[in-house]
Residue, then its C-alpha position, 0 to 999 in steps of 0.5 A: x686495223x690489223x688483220x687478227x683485229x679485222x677477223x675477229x670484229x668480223x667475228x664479233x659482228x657476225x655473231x651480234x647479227x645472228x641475234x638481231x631481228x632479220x628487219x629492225x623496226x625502229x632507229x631506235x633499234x637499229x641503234x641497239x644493234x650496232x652499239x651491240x656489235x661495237x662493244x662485241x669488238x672492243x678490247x677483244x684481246x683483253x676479253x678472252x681468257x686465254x692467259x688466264x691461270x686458274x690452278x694453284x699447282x701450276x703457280x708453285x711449279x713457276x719460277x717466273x711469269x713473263x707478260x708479253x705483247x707484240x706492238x704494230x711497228x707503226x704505232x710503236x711509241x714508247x713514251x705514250x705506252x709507257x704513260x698508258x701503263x702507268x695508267x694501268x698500274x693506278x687502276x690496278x694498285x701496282x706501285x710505279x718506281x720509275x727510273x730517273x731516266x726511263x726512256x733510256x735507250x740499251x742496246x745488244x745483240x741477238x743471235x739465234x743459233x739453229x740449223x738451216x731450216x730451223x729444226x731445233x725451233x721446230x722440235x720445240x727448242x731456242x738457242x739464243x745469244x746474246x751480247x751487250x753495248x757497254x757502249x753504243x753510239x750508231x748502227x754499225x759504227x766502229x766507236x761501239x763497244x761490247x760488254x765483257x759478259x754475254x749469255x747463252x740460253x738453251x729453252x725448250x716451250x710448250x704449251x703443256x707445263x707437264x711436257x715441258x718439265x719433262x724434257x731433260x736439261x743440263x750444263x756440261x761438265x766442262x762448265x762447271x763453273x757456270x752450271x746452273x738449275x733449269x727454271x720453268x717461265x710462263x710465257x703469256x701473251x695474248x693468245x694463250x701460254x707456253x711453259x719454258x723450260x730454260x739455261x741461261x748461263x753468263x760467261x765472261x769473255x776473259x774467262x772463255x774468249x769470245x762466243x763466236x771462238x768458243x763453238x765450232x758451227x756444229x751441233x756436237x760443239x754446242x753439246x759441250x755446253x748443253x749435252x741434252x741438245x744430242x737428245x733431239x734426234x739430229x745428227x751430231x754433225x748438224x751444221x748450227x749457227x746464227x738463223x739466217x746468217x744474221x744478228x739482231x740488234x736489240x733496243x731495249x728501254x727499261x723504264x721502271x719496276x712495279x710492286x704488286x701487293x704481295x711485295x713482288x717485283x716486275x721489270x718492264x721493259x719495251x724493246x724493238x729488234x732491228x735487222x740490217x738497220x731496220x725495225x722487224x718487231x716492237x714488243x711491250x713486257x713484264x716479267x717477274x720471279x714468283x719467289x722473291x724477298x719482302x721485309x718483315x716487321x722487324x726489317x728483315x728479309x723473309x723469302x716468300x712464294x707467290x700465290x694464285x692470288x697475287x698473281x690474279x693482280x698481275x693478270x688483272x693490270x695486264x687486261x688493264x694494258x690491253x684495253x689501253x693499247x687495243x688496236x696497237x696489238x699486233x699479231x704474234x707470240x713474241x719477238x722470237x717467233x717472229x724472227x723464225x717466221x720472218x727469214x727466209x728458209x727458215x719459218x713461215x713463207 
């Protein structure tokens, strides 16, 4: 038992001793008193309300919503958290279209651009990477092969949606062809949301070279593709580059999409980062846009917008999940907290 789990069934048990009475009369009520305390601490994380959105406003600022949960690496099993999901969704009238191989492994890599001790993480910024395996046979091996596209992210996260759509983001005219809007994702996990405020943008390695050749390790060259990271305070000369001189290798299983009622689609997906070869932090999500596509009565595709109330369903099979997986939780907010808290210099000790 993990220790947020210990502390909070600590909590639990302190709280139903101070209602009990100081000397139990009976077995029968020493019985009453502890199945109290045990029911206090079952399922905890899925009691509380703290991934909860109430106010119908915040949902018509959301592009999409990403349900999250980090998994303690030792009971990190695909294939048994997958079946429980599924378990999850039935209770919760989400419709399952599994893939017809749903434990297939994909993989790429992950680089977190930052300065030496972290200090775009730590104003609230992600620069992140990432690159996949057209082909992947084994860690390190010379027979692996990379895609041609890659992605770059620039995102700023906050818990205050308000703070978060007020920081200025934009691609630089010298990609224009890549230029992209801002999107707004809530992140949610068990212990609360934050309000990411993000880029992405995909070039392709035939039309940019590759990524590690398209920036000098200065925040001034990362500016030519988002110029507001000039807009934090940093001196432009700022050396920037992969946290921790490390890349992650990211495992990633995609076993199915569910369909809520309202027609919205959610991916899934389970995924484990590795450094050197070994697992650092395991991770269960789902994500998905809250404007999408569904079919009229007469087959054509209308746009719609989700609704409080549709999202109450994806909230709903989301408790479901963390009854399921319980004691399995592991403590964090994400894969990308943890990497910054894990290295050296970097995040927390």
């Amino acid at each position: 038992m993990k220790k947020l789990f210990l502390i909070l069934l600590a909590i639990a048990v302190l709280a139903a001793c101070a209602t009990a009475p100081e000397q139990t009369d009976t077995a029968e009520e020493a019985v009453v008193v502890e199945e109290t305390a045990s029911e206090s601490s079952e399922s905890i994380h899925a009691k509380n309300s703290y991934f909860v959105i109430n106010d119908p406003s915040v949902v018509e600022k959301l592009d999409s919503v990403e349900y999250k949960m980090l998994i303690n690496l030792e009971d990190y099993e695909p294939e048994v958290l997958w079946a429980l999901m599924i378990e999850a969704a039935t209770e919760n009238n989400v419709k399952v279209e599994e893939e017809d191989n749903p434990m297939k492994r994909r993989y790429r890599n992950v680089e977190y651009i930052d300065s030496e001790y972290g200090m775009l993480n730590n104003f609230g910024y992600i620069l992140r990477h990432r690159h996949k395996f057209d082909e992947f046979v084994a860690i390190g091996s010379s027979d692996n092969v990379m895609d041609d596209k890659f992605d770059i992210t620039i995102k700023f996260r906050d818990a205050d949606l308000a703070k978060s759509l007020s920081i200025p983001l934009s691609v630089g005219s010298a990609f224009d062809d890549i230029s992209k809007n801002p999107e707004m994702e809530a992140d949610i996990s068990p212990y609360g949301i934050k309000y990411s405020w993000a880029i992405k943008v995909k070039p392709k390695v035939k039309d940019y070279v590759s990524f590690a050749d398209m920036f000098d390790p200065s925040l001034d060259s990362y500016a030519a593709l988002y110029p507001h990271l000039l807009d934090i305070g940093l001196p432009a000369d700022t050396i920037v580059e992969p946290v921790g001189g490390l890349t992650v290798l990211e495992e990633k299983i995609e076993p199915a999409i569910l369909v809520l009622d309202c027609g919205a689609e959610m991916e899934v997906a389970f995924s484990t980062f590795f450094i050197d070869g070994e697992a650092l932090v395991a991770e269960v999500s789902y994500d998905f846009d809250t404007e999408y596509k569904v079919k009229d009565s007469e087959g054509n595709k209308i746009e719609k917008k989700m609704t409080l109330e549709d999202l109450k369903q994806a909230e709903s099979f989301y408790k479901s999940i963390l009854e399921k997986y319980n004691e399995r939780l592991n403590f964090g907010w994400s894969k990308t907290n943890f990497v910054f808290d894990s290295l050296p210099g970097v995040g927390a000790e």
